[in-house]
N, C-alpha and C positions, 0 to 999 in steps of 0.2 A: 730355254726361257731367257727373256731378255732381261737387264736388271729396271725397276724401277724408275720412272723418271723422276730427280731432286733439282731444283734449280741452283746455280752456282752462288755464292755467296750476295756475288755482286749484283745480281737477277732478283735477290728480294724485293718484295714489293710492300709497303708501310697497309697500303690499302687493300691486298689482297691477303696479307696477313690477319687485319682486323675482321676482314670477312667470314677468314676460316674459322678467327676465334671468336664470335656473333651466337653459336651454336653451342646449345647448354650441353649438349654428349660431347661436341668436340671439344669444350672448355672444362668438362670434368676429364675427359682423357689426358689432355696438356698438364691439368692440376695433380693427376694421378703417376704420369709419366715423372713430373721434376719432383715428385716424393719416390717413386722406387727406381728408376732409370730404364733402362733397357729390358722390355717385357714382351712376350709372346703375344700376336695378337688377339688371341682365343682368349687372354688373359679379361679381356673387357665381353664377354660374353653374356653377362645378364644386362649389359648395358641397353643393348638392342638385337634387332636380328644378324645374322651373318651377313644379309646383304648391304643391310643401313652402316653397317659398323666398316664393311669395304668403302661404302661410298664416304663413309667419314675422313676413314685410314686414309683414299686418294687425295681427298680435301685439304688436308693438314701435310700430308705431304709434297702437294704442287706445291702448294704456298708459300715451303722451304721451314715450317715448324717444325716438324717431324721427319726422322729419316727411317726407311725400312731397308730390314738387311735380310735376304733369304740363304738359311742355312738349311740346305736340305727341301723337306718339304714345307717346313715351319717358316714362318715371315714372322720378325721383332723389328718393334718400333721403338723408337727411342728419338727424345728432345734435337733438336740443334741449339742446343743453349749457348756452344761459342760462337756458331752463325750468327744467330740473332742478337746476342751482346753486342756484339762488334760494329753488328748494322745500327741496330736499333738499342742503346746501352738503357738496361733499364725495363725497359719493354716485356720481356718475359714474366721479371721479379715483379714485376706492377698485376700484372694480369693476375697470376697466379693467388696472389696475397689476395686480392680483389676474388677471388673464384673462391676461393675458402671463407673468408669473410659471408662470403653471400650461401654459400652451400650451409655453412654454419647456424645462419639468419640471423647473425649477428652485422652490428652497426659499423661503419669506417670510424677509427676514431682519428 
């Protein structure tokens, strides 16, 4: 099995970032991931189906958000939080604070 495709730091893209995080499954996963870190991904299983939840996993991981690591038969996904710092400073912490605020239904203050 080959590994995963993650784009190199430098390969991030500002716009296909926002696009992966556009998607309320894929922006509760990102907001889920930078509260527990590195988790199985069966771990998000009431989320949606097996298949939506691959095609999300891919999404977030072309984009350079997320990185998947197969250990065995199991695949964990986990943030690129120092990637995306570096690229994009701030980016992450915005998004997230913003995804809880909203999941919350509470106001930005």
């Amino acid at each position: 099995m080959r590994p995963p495709f993650h784009p190199d730091r430098d390969q991030l893209d500002l716009v296909t970032i926002l696009a992966a995080l556009s998607d309320p499954t894929r922006l509760g996963i990102v907001a889920t991931l930078s509260e527990v870190g590195e988790v199985s991904c069966s771990s998000f299983g009431d989320a949606a189906t097996k298949t939506a939840l691959s095609y999300h996993y891919a999404k977030l991981r072309e984009a350079g958000v997320t990185r998947t690591r197969i250990d065995g038969t199991q695949r964990f996904i986990s943030l690129r939080r120092d990637d995306l710092e570096e690229r994009f400073p701030g980016l992450l912490d915005s998004v997230v604070t913003n995804a809880r605020r909203t999941k919350l239904g509470g106001a930005a203050s």
